[in-house]
N, C-alpha and C positions, 0 to 999 in steps of 0.2 A: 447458453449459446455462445458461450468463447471459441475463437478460432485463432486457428496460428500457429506461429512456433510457441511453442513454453520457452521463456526467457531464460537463458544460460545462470542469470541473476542470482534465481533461486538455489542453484547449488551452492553459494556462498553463504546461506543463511547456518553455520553450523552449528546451532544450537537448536533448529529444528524439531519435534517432534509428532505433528501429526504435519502430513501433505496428503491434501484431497481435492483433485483435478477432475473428477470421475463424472462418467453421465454428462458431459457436451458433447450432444450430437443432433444431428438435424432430422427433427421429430417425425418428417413425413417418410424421408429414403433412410433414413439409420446412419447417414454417414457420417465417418468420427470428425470433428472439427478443430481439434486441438492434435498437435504432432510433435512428435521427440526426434528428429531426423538423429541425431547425432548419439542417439540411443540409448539406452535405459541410466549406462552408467557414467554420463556426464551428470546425470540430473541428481543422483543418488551416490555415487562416491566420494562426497565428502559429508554428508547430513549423518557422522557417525551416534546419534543421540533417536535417532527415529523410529518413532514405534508405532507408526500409521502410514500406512503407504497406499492411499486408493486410485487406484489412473484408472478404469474402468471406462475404456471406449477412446483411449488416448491411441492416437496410429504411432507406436513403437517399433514395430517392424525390424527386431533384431534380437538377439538372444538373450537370454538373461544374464548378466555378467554373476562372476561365481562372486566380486564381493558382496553380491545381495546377502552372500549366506552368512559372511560376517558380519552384519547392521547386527550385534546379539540384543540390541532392545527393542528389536520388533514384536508386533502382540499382530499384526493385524494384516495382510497383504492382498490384497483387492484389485486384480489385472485382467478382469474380463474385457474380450473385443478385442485385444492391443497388437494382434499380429506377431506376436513374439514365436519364435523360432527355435530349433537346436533341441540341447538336452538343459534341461535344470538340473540345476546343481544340489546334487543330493543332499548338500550339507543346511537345503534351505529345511527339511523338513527335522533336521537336530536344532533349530533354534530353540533356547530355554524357555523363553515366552511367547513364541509362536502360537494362538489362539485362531487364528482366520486363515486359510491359506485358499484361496479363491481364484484358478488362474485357466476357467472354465472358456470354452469358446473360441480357444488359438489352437487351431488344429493343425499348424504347425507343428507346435510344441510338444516333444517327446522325453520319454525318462524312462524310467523305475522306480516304483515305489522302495526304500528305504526298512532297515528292519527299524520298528518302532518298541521304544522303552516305555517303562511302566511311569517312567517321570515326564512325560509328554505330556504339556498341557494342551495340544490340540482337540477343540472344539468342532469346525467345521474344516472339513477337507473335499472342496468341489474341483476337479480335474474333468467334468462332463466334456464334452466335444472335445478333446484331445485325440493326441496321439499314443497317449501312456502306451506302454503294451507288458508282457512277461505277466506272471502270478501275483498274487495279491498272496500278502506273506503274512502268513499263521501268526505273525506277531503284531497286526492290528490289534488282535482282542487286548491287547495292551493297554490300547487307549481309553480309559475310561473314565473320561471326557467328553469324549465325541460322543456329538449330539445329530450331525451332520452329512453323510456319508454320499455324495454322489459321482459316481461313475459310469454315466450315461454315453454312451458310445463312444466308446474308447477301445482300445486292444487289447485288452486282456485276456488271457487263458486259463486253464486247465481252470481248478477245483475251488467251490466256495467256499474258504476255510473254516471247518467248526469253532474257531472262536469267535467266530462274527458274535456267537452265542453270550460271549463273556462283555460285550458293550450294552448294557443294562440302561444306559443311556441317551441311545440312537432314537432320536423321534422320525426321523427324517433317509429315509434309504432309497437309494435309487442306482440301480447295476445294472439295468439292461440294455439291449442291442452287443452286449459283448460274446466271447463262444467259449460263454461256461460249461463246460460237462455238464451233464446229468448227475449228476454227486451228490443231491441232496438227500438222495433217500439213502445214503451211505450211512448216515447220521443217525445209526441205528438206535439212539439213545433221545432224541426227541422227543417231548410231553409239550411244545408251544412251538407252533407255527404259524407267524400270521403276516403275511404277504401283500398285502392289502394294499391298495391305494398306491402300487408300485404301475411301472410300463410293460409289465410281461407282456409278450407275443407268443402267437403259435396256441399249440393246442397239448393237456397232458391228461396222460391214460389215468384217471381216479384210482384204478387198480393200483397201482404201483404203491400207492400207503400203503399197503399193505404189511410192508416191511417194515414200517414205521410205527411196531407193536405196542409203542408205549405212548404214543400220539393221544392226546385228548382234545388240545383246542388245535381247530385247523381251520384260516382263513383268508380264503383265496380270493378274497372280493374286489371287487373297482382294477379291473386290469386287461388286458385285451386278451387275454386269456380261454379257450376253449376249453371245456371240462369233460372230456368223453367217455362217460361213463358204460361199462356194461352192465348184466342183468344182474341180478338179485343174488344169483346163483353164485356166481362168478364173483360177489363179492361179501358172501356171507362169512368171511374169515378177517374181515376189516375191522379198526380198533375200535372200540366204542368210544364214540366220541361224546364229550361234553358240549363244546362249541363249538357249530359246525356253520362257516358263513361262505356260502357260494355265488353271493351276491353280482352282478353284471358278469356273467362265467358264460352267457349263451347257451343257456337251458332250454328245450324245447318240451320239458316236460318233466315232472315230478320223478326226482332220484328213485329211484326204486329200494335201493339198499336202507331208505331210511326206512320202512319199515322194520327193518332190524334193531334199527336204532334203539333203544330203552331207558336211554342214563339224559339223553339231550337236553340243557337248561335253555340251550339257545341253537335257534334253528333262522338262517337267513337265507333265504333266495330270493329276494328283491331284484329286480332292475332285470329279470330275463325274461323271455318269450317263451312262458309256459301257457298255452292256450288250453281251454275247457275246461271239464269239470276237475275239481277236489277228489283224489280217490279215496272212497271210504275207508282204507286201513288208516288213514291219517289221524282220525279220532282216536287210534286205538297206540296211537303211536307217544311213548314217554308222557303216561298222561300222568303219574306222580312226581316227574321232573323236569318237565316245560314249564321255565318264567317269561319267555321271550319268541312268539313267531311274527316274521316279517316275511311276506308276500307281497307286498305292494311291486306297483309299477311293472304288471303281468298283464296278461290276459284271463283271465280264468274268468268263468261266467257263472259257475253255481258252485256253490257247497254242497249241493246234495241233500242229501237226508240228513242234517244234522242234528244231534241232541238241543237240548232247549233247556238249561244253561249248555254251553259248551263243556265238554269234558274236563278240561284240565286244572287240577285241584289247586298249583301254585301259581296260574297264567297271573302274570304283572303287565305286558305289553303284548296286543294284537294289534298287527299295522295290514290293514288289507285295503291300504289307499290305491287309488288310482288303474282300478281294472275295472271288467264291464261286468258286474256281479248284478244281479237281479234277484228278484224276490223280495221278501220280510227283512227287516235287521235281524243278525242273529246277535243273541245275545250271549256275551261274555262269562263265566264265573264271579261270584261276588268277590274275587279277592284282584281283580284287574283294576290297574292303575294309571296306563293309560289307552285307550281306544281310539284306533284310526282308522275311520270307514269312509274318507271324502270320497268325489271324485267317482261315484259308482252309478248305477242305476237302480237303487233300492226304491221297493214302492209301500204303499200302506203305513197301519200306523204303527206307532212304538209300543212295543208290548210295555204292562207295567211290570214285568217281570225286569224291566230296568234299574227297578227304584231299588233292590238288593245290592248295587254296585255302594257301599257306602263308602268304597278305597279310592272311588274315583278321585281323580286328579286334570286328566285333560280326556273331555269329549268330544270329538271331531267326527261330525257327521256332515257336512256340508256336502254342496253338491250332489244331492239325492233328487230323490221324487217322493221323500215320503211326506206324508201328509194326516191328516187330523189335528185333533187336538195335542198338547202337552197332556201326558199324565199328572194328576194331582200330586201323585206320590211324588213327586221329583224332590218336593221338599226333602225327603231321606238322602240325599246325595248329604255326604259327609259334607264337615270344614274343612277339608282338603281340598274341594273342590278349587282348581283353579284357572281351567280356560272350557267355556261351554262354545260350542261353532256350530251352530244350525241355518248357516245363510247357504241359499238360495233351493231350499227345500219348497211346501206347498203345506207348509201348516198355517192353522186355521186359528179361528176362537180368541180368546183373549190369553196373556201371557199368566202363569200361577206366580200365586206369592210365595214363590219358592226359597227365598231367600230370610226368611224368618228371622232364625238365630244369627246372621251372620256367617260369613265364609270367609276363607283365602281367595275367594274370588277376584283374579286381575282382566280377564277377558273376557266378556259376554258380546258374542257375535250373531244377531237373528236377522242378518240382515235379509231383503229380499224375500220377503214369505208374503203371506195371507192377515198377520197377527193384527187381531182387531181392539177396541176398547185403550183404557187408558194404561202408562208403564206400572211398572207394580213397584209401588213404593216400599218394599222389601227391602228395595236395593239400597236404600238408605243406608243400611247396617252394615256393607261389603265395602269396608272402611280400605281396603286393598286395591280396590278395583281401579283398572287404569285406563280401559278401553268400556264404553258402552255404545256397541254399535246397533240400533233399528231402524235403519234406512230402510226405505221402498217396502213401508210395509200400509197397512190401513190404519196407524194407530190413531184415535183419537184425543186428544187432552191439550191441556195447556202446558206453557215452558218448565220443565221441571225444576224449578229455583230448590227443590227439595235437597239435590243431590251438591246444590252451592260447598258445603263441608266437608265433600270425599277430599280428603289432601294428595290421594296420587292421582286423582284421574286425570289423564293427559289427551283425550280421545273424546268426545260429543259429537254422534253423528246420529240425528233425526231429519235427514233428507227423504225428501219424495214422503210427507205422510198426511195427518189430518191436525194438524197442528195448531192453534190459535191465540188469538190473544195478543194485549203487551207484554212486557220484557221489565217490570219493576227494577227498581234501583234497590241494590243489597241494602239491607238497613244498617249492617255492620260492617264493617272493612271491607276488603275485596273478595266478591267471591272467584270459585274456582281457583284455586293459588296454584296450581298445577298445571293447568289446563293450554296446550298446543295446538289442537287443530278441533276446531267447531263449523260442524256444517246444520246449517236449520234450510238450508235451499228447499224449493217448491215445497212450503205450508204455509197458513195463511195468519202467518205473524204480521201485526201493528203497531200502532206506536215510532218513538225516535230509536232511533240505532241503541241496542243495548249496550254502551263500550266497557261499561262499568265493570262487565265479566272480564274483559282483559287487563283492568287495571296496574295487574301484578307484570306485566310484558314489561312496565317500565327496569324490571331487573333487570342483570348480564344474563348473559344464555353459559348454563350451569357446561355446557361442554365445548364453549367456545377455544378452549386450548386444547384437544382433542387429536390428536393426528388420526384417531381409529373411526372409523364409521360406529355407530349403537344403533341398533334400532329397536322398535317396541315390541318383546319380544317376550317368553317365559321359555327360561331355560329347562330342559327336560333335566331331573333329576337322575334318570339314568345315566345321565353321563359319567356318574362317578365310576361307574361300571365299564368305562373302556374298552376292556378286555372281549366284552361280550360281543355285541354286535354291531358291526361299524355303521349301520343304520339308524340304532338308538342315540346315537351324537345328535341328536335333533333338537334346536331349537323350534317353538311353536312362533312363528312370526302373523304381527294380524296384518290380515290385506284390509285392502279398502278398494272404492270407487269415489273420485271427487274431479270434480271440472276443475281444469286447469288449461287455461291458454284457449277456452274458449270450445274445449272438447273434453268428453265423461274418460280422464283416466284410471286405468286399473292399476294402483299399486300393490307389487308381490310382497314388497318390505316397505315398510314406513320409517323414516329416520328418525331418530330423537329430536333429531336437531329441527324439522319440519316445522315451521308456525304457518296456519293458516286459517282464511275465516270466510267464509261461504253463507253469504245470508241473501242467494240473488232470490229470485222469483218468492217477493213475500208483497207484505205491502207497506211497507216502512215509509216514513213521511217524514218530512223537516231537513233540517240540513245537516249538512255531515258537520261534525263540532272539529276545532282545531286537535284539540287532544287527539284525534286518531294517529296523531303524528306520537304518537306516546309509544308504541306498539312495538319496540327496536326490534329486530328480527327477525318480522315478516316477513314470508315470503310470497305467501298469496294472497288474494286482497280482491274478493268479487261481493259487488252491493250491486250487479247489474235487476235490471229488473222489479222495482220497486219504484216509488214516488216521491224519492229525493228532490227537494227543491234547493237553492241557494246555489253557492259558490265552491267552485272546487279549490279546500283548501289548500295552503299555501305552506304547509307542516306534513302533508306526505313526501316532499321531497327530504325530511328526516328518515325517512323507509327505506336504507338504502341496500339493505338485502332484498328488496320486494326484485322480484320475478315476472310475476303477473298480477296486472291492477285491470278490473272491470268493471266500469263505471254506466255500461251501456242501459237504454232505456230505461231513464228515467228524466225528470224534469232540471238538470241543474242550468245555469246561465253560465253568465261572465265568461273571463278568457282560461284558456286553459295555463297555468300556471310555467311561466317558461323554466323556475328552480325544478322544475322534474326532470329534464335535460342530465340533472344529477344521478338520476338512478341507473348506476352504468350497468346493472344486472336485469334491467327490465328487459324483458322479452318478448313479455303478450302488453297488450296497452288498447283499452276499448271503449272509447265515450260517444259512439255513435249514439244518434234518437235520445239527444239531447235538445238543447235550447242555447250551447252556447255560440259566442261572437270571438272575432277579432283570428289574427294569427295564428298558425299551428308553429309550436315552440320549432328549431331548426337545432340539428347537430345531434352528435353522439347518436344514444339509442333510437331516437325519435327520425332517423335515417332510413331505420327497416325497418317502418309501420307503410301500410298501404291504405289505399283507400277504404278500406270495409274498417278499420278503425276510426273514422273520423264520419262519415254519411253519415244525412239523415239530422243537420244541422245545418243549417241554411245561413249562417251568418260569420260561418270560419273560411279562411281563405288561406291561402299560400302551399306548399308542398304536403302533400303528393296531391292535394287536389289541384282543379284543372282551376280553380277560380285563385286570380293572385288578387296578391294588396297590394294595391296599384300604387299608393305612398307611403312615407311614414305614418301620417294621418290618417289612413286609411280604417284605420284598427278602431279608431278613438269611435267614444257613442257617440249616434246621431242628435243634432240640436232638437230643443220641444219641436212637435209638427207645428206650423202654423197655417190657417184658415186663409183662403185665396183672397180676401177683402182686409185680412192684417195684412200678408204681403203687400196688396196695392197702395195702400196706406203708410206703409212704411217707404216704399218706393218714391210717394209723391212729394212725402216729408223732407225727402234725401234730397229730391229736387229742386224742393223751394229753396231748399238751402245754399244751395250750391248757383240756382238763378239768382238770388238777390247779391249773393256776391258778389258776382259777377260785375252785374247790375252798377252796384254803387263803385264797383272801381273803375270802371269805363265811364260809365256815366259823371264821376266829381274830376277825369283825367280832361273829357272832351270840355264839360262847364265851365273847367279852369281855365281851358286854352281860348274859349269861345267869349267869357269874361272879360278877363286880361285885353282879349284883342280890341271889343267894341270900347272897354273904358279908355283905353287907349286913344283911340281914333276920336273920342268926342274930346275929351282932355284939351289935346294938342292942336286939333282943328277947330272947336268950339271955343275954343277958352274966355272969353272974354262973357259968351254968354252963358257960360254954364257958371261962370263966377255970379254973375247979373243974377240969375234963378234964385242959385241955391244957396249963394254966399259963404257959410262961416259950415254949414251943413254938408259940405261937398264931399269930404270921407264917409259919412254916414251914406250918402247916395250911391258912390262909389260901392262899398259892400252892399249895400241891397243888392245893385245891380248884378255884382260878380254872384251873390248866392241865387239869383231867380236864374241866373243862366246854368249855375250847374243843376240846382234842382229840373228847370225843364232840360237840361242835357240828358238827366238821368230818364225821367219819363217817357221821351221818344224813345230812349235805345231798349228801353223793356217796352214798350207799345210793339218795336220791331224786335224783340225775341220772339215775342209772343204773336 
């Protein structure tokens, strides 16, 4: 968030090498905040040593000076947003170590691309939103280097030069909105085209490969692209293709020409709007050389009549996710590797003609309606097995000890069914396994301490089941050493809090220096396969459902990084121990619903990644701890239908809490409730009650005490005066006969007299209090 001028300053620095000002701009309108009034090369004409130049969003608003192109130890130039203007100077793209040339988004900015040497080390070259214009000249395929290539609307003409072909290297391509020719089918020597994941527009005639005699892989996928095919007829002279990926092309229906097809290893038309049914040539289509069909994310509603196993002798991958398919599962070839049937509307049970898959690898049936039992056989699923997905289907029965010998097993997903009885301790031996999700099913058993040993599992979700019991202390070190996110919500667990299973939280969190997101995930093995189908890039990610913030959220990806612990609606008892403060990198933190009693520790405000804490009904007391005020990432916070007293902590997070976190506690006061704490003291406990007759008691006590004091000091003030006075008046008036009386005695008379007067002083003046 710099703004301003850039200081004249820094061009003095000349010894300079990298300068990077870039990305200051105000987050909500884009506006650049940092300015070069005086133009690119006050800033840059003397730092003759620089080999990183990033301003990216710096307002420059002037041309590029030509001696940018002399800096010769540039590697790197990074000017997107900068308002720059004119022509560049052609001598920038001969730099010897030019690696970056990045000067996308000044649409101002105009040139010619430069002829390019075999000695170019350029890398990336983005000129998108420019002014570029003329040809793109036959002498890129030079660079082979470049990894990078965009030229997103820009002005470019005439023809796509066939050396594009000789950058072996180009991950990254992007040419459209410019007014290419039609030139590609010139290219009469083609055997690889694959377009993919580019911005094509408009619409092209599929006929026209036809020219493209020697064409085998061709894939037109992820692009806005219209595929307008004609009939069968019409293009029964087309190449035979090996990989054919027509994937999001606006399909409204099965190519017709692939019935011609016969060589196909890979066949993609995913992501169109092909509605109804499978036409039956398709079974008869490349059934010795199909590894690969993807269908998903269609409409299609039946397969028809199909054989039972399916045809295809080398099928590795069928993806026929996410259309409205009805009927039976069909079932695969025993040599399929992975199966993708979520997301449909299949009914009935699983044939056991499943248990021949013994190549399996990823099972994905979720999202069905089919139902019964597991077949016994399941056990025959090879050691390859490594992600099973049958949540939210309508099976039944108890779960098979499928798992015997052991597996590759990292994901077992049943969430969401019927599954009754206890887990199957098979699973013991799926020393791999990372996820074991049976939430919301009817299982019945105790905690599975069984599974304490798996070393990867990172995943414990028995939410919503029939659960019971306590929660033993490991007898040996820490169980679950893996272990991130455990939900045991709504089952009927007892006993103290189990913390014992997190103990291992006390480490650092293994991806805390991370810039990249990971999540819990099994990577498809055909990725090595690239080339085939831009579908099969697929990572299998496991979802979940878990309360968070006081509402059941659906995650599509779960992060590594995720710690959390969901143990609300059980019937846990005692107090929460200080250690929970051990747990560093929680994020989530629900014990709501249980019969916690005691104090809310004063060690969760060590939690300082926690997000969401829920604390609500149950029994705890005391004050709510005001070091939580520290958790400056809390978001949710909920101790309502509690028992505690005194102040709601003030400041920071505890700012955007409303009343429905704190009700329901009759002894807390100050914001956001309506009830304040009228003083400091207000907070503090109330004294013992005492009994209306100790009160009076105490009262009368206070009284006497304070009368007799009273009492004697007025009372020996007025006796003295009253004393004094009469000894006085006899003394000096009497004298003679008071000598006569008393004689040698007369002091002694004298005190009597002054003491009987203050004593009766005193007695009258309490006769008249009282």
């Amino acid at each position: 968030m710099f703004s301003g001028q850039i200081p004249s300053q820094i061009s003095q620095l000349s010894h300079l090498s990298s300068l990077d000002l870039s990305d200051n701009y105000d987050l909500y309108s884009g506006k650049q905040l940092l300015k070069l009034e005086s133009g690119l090369i006050s800033l840059v004409g003397n730092l003759t040593r620089l080999q990183r130049l990033h301003l990216n969003y710096v307002n420059i608003s002037s041309v590029v000076p030509r001696i940018l192109a002399s800096l010769s130890s540039l590697t790197s130039i990074h000017l997107q947003y900068c308002g720059l203007q004119g022509n560049i100077p052609v001598g920038i793209f001969k730099l010897p170590y030019l690696k970056v040339l990045d000067v996308a988004y000044n649409e101002g900015l105009t040139g010619y691309l430069s002829e390019f040497t075999w000695s170019s080390p350029l890398e990336v070259l983005n000129l998108a939103f420019t002014s570029f214009l003329g040809e793109i000249p036959s002498s890129i395929g030079n660079l082979g280097s470049l990894n990078t290539l965009d030229l997103r609307s820009c002005n470019f003409s005439g023809s796509i030069p066939s050396s594009l072909g000789n950058l072996t290297s180009l991950i990254y391509l992007e040419i459209s909105n410019n007014s290419f020719v039609d030139s590609i089918f010139n290219l009469t020597n083609l055997k690889y085209l694959d377009l993919a994941s580019n911005t094509f527009s408009g619409s092209v005639e599929f006929g026209k490969f036809v020219k493209l005699k020697y064409l085998t892989i061709l894939i037109l996928s992820s692009n806005q692209v219209s595929v307008l095919i004609e009939d069968a007829s019409a293009n029964a002279s087309l190449p035979k293709f090996q990989f054919l990926g027509l994937s999001s092309c606006n399909l409204n229906k099965f190519p017709d020409f692939v019935k011609n097809q016969d060589r196909l290893v890979c066949l993609d038309l995913s992501y169109n709007k092909i509605h109804g049914m499978v036409p039956e040539w398709i079974w008869d289509t490349s059934k010795l050389s199909l590894e690969f069909l993807c269908l998903s994310n269609n409409f299609i509603t039946s397969l028809g009549q199909h054989p039972m196993p399916l045809p295809w002798t080398r099928l590795l991958g069928l993806d026929l996710r996410s259309n409205l398919l009805q009927g039976s599962l069909p079932i695969p070839p025993a040599t399929i590797s992975h199966y993708y049937m979520s997301k449909n509307s299949l009914t009935g049970n699983i044939s056991e003609l499943i248990c021949s898959l013994t190549s399996i690898q990823v099972l994905d049936l979720a999202n069905n309606n089919l139902s019964g039992s597991l077949p016994r056989c399941m056990q025959n699923f090879g050691a390859s097995l490594s992600v099973i997905d049958l949540q939210k289907n309508k099976f039944r029965g108890s779960i098979p000890q499928t798992w015997t010998q052991g597996t590759k097993l990292r994901i077992i997903n049943f969430r969401q069914n019927k599954f009754r009885g206890p887990l199957p301790r098979s699973l013991v031996k799926c020393l791999m396994l990372e996820v074991a999700d049976f939430s919301n099913n009817k299982l019945h058993d105790i905690f599975p301490s069984w599974l304490e040993n798996l070393p990867n599992l990172k995943v414990l979700n028995l939410r919503s089941n029939n659960f019971h019991g306590q929660i033993g202390a490991s007898k040996a070190g820490y169980k679950f050493p893996n272990l991130r996110v455990i939900d045991l919500s709504h089952n009927g667990f007892t006993g103290k809090l189990p913390l014992e299973i997190f103990g291992n939280w006390k480490q650092p969190r293994e991806f805390a220096n991370s810039d990249i997101l990971s999540y819990i995930q099994v990577n498809s093995s055909m990725a090595q396969q690239r080339y085939l189908c831009n579908s099969w890039l697929y990572d299998y990610n496991y979802t979940m459902t878990m309360t968070n913030k006081g509402i059941a959220v659906f995650y599509e990806k779960v992060q590594e990084l995720l710690k959390a612990i969901d143990l609300s609606s059980n019937r846990f008892g005692g107090e929460i121990p200080e250690s929970i403060g051990n747990l560093r990198g929680l994020s989530l933190l629900n014990l709501s619903n249980n019969v916690l009693t005691g104090l809310i520790p004063l060690s969760l405000a060590n939690l300082t990644e926690l997000e969401s804490l829920d604390l609500s009904k149950n029994n705890l007391s005391g004050e709510i701890p005001q070091q939580l005020t520290q958790l400056t990432f809390l978001g949710f916070f909920n101790v309502s239908n509690n028992l505690l007293t005194g102040p709601i902590p003030q400041g920071d997070q505890f700012g955007t809490f409303g009343n429905n976190s704190f009700e329901g506690n009759s002894g807390l006061c100050g914001r956001p409730l309506s009830k304040n704490c009228e003083d400091s003291n207000a907070y503090l406990p109330a004294p013992p009650s005492i009994s209306v007759d100790q009160s009076q008691e105490s009262g009368s006590a206070f009284e006497f005490g304070w009368e007799i004091l009273v009492v004697v000091v007025v009372g020996y003030a007025f006796g003295q005066v009253v004393g004094v006075t009469i000894g006085h008046i006899v003394i000096t008036r009497k004298h003679d006969w008071f000598m006569n009386i008393f004689g040698k005695n007369s002091f002694l008379i004298t005190s009597i007299l002054f003491c009987g007067c203050v004593v009766l002083s005193v007695i009258v003046f309490w006769l008249y209090l009282k």
